[in-house]
Backbone as a printed PyTorch tensor [residue, N CA C, xyz], in Angstrom:
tensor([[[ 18.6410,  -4.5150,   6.1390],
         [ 18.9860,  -3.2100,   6.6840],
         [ 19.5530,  -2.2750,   5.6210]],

        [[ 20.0750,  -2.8040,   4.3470],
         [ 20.5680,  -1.9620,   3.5130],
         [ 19.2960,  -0.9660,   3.1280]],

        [[ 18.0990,  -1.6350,   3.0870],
         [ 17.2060,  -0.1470,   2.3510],
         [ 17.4350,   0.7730,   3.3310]],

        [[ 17.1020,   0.6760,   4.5130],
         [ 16.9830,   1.2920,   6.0620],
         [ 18.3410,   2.3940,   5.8200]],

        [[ 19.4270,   1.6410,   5.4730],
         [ 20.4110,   2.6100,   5.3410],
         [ 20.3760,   3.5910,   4.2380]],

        [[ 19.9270,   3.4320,   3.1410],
         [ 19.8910,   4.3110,   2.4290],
         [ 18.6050,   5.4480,   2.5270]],

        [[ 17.6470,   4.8460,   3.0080],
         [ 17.0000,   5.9220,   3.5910],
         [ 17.1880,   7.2120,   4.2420]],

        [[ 18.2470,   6.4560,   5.3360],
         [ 19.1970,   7.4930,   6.2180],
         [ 20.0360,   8.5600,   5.4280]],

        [[ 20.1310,   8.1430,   4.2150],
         [ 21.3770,   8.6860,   3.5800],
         [ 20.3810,   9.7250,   2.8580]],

        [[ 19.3850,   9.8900,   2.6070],
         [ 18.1810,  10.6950,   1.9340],
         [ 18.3800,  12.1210,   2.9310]],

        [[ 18.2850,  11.6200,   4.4640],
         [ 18.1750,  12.8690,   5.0040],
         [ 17.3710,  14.1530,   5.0970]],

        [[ 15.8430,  13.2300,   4.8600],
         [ 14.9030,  14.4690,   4.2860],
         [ 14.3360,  13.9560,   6.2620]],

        [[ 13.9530,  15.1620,   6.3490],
         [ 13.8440,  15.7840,   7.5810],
         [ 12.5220,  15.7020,   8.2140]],

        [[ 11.3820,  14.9840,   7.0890],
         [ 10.2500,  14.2990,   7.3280],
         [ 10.0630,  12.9070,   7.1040]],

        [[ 10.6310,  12.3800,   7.0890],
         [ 10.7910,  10.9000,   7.0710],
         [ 10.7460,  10.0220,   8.6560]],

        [[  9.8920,   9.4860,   8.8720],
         [ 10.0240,   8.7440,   9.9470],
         [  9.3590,   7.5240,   9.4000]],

        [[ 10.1230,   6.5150,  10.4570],
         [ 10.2000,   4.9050,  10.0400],
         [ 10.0850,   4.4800,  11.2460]],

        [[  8.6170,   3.6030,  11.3360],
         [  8.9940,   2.7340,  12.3070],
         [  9.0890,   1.1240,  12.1420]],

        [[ 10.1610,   0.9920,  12.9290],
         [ 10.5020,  -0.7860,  12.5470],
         [ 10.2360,  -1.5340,  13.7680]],

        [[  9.4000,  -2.8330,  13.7780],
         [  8.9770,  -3.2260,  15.2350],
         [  9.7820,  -4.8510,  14.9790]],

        [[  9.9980,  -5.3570,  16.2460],
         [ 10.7540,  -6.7620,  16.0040],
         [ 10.8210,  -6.8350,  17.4560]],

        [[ 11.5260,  -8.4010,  17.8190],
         [ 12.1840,  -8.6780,  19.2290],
         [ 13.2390,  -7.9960,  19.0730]],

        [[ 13.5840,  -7.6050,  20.5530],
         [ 14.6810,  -7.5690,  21.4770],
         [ 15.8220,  -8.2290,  20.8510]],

        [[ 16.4460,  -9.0330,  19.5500],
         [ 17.3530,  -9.2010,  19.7510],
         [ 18.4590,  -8.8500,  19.5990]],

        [[ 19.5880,  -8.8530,  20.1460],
         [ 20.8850,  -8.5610,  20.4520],
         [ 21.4750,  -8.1690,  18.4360]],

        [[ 21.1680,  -8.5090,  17.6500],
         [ 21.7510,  -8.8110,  16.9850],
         [ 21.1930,  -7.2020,  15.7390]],

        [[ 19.7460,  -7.5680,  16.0150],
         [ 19.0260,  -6.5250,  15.1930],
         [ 19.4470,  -5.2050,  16.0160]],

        [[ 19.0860,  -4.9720,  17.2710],
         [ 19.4910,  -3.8940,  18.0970],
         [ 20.9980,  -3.1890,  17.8590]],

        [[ 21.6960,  -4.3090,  17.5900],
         [ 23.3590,  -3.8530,  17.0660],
         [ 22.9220,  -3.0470,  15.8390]],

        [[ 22.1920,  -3.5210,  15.0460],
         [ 22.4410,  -2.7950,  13.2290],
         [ 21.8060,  -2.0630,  13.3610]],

        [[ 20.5850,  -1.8610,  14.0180],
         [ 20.1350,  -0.3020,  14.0350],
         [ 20.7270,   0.7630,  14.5970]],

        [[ 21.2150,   0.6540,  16.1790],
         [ 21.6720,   1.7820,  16.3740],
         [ 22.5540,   2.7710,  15.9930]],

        [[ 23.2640,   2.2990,  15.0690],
         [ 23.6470,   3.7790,  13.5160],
         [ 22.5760,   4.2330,  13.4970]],

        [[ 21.4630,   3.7190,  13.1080],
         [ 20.2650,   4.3770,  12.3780],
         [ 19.1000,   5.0790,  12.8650]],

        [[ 19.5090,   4.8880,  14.5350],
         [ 18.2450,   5.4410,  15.4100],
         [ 18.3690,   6.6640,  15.8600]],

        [[ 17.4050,   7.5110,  16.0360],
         [ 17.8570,   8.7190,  16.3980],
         [ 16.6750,   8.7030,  17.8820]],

        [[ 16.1580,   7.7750,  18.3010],
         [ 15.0900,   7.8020,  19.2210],
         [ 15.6100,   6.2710,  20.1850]],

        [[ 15.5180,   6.3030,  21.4960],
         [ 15.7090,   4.7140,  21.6580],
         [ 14.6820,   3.9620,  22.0130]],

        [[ 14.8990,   3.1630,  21.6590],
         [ 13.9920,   1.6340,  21.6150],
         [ 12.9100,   1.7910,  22.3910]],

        [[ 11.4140,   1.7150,  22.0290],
         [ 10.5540,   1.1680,  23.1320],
         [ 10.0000,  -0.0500,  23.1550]],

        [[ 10.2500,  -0.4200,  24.3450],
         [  9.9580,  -2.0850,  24.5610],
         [  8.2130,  -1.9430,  24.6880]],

        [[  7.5630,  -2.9680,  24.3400],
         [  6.1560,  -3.3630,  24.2930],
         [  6.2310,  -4.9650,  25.0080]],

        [[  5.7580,  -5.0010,  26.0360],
         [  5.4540,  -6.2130,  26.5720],
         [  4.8050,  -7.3230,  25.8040]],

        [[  4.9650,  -8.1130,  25.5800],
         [  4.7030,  -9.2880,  24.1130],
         [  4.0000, -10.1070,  25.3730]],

        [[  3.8570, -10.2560,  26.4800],
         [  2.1930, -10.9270,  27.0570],
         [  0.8330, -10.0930,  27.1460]],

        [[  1.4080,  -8.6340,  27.1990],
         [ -0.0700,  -7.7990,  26.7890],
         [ -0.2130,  -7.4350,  25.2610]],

        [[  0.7210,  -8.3500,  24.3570],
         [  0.2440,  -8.4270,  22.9390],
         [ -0.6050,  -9.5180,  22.8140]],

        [[ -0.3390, -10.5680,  23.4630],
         [ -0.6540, -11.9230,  22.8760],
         [ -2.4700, -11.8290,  23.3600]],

        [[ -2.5920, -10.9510,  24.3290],
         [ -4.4800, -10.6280,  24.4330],
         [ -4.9070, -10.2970,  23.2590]],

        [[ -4.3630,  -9.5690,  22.4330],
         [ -4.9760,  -8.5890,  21.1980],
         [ -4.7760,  -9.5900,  19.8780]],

        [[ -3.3120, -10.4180,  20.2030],
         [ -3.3520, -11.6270,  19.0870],
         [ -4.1260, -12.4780,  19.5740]],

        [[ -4.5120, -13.1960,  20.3540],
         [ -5.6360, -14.1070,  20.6570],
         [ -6.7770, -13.7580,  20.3570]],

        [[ -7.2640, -12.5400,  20.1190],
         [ -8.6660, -11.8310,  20.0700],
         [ -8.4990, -11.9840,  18.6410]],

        [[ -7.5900, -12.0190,  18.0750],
         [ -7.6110, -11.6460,  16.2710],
         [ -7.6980, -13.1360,  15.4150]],

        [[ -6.9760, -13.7150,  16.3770],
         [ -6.5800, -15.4000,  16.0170],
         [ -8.2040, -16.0750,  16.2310]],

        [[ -9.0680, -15.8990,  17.5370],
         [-10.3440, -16.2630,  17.4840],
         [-11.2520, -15.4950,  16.2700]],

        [[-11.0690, -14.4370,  16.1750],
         [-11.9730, -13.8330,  15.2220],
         [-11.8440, -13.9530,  13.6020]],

        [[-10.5550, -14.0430,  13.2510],
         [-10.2600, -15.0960,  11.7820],
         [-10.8040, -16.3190,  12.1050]],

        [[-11.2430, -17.5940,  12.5350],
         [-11.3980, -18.7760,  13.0890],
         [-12.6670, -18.2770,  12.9940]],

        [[-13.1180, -17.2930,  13.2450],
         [-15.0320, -17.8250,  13.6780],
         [-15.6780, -16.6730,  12.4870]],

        [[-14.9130, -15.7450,  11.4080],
         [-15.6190, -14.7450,  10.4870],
         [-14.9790, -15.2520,   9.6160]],

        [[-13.4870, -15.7460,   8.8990],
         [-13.5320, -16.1250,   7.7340],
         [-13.6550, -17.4340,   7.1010]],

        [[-14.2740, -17.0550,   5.6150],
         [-15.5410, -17.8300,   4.9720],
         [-15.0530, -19.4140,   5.3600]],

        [[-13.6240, -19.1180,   4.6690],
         [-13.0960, -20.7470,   4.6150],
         [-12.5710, -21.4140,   5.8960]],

        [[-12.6060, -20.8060,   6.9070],
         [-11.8270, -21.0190,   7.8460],
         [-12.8290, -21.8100,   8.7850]],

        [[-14.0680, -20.8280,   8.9140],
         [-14.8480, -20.7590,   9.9840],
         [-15.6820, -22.4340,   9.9830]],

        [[-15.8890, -23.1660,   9.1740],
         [-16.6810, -24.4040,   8.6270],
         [-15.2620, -25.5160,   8.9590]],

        [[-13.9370, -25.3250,   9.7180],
         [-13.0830, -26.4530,  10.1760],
         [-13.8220, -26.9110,  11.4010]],

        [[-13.9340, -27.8930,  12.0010],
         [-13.9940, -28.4750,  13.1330],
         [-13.5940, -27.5050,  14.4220]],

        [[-14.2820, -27.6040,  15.6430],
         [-13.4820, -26.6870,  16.8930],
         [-12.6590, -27.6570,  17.2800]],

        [[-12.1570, -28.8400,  16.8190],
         [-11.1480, -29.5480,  17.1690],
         [ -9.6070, -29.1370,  16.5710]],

        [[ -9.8450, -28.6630,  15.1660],
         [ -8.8570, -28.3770,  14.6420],
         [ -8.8200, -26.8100,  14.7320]],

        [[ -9.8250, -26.0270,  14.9120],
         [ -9.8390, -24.1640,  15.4460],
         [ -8.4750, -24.5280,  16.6420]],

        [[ -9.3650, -25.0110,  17.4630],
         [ -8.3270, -25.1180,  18.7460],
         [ -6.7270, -25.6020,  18.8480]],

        [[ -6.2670, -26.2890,  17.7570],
         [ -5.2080, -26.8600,  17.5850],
         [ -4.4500, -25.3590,  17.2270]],

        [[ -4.7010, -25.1020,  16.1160],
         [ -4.3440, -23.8210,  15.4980],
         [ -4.5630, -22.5390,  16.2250]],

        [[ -5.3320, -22.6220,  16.8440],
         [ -5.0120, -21.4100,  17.8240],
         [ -3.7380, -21.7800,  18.6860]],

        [[ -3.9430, -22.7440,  19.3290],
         [ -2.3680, -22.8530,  20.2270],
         [ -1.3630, -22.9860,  19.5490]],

        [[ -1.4150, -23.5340,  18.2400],
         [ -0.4300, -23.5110,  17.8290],
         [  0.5680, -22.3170,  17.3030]],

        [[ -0.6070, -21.4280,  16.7920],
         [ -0.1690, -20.1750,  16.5940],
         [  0.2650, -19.1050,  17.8060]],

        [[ -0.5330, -19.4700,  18.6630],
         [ -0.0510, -18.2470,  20.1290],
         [  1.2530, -18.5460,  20.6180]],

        [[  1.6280, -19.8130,  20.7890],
         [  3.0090, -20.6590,  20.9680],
         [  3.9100, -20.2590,  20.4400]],

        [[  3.6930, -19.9620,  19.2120],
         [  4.5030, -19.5050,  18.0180],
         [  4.7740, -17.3920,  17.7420]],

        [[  3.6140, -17.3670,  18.1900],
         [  3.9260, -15.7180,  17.6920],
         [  4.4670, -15.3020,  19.0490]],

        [[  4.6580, -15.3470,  20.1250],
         [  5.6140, -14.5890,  21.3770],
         [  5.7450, -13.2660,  20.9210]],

        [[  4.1730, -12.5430,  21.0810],
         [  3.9520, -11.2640,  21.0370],
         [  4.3800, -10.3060,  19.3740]],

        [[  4.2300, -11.3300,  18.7940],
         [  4.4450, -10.6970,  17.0790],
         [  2.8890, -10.9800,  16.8840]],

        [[  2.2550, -10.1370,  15.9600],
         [  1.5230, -10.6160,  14.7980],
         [  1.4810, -11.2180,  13.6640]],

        [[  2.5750, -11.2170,  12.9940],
         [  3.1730, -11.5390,  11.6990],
         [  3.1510, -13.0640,  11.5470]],

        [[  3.2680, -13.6540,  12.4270],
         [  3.2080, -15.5650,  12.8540],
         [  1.6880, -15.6610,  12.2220]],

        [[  0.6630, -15.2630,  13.0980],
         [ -0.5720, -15.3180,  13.2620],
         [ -1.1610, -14.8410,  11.7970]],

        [[ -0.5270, -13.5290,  11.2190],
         [ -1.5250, -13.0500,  10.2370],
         [ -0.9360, -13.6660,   9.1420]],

        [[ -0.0460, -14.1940,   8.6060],
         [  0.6920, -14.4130,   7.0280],
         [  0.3300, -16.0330,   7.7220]],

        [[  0.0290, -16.7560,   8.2820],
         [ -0.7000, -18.1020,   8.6150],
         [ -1.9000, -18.1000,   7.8980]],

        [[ -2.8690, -17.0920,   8.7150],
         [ -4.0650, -16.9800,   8.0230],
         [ -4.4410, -16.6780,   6.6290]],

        [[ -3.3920, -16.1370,   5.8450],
         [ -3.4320, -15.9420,   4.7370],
         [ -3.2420, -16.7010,   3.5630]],

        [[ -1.7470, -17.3760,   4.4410],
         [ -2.1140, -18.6400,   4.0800],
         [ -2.9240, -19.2960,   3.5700]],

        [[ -3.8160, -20.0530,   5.1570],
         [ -4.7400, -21.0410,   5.5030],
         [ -6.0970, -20.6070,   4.6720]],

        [[ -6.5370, -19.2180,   4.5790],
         [ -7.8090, -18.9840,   4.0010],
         [ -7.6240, -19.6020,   2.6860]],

        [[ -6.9920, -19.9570,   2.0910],
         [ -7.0570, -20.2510,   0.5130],
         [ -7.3530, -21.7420,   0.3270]],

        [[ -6.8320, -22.5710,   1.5160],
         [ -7.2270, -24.1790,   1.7590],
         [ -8.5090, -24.7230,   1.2360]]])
């Protein structure tokens, strides 16, 4: 949060930032110094359609990925949807990972 704060301290009057994360109690505390808009919530079960669509489509278009078994596609898909609870960031820095395997 320190860059975040010094940003604030810039005060240039075209600057907008958006920062996305969970709900938690903890992050929500340190921003609100810094918000001048409040929070909009995004339902993280009508994310996980758009991450499932992205999670199948890495799995079946990239080079290295696509030639695993649908035994092990399928593992890794659940494993990842389990895991991201409406983030992308689980799902995509995985794959980035995994493509290099």
């Amino acid at each position: 949060f320190a860059t975040l704060k010094d940003f604030s301290k810039w005060a240039l009057p075209n600057l907008h930032i958006l920062v996305t994360g969970r709900m938690e109690a903890d992050l929500m505390e340190s921003l609100a110094t810094l918000t001048t808009f409040p929070p909009v919530c995004i339902d993280a079960e009508k994310l996980n359609t758009d991450i499932i669509r992205y999670v199948k489509s890495q799995l079946a278009d990239d080079v290295n990925l696509k030639k695993w078994s649908s035994q092990i596609k399928t593992e890794i898909e659940k494993t990842l949807m389990e895991g991201a609870r409406g983030m992308y960031e689980t799902p995509f820095f995985s794959f980035s990972s995994c493509s290099r395997c």
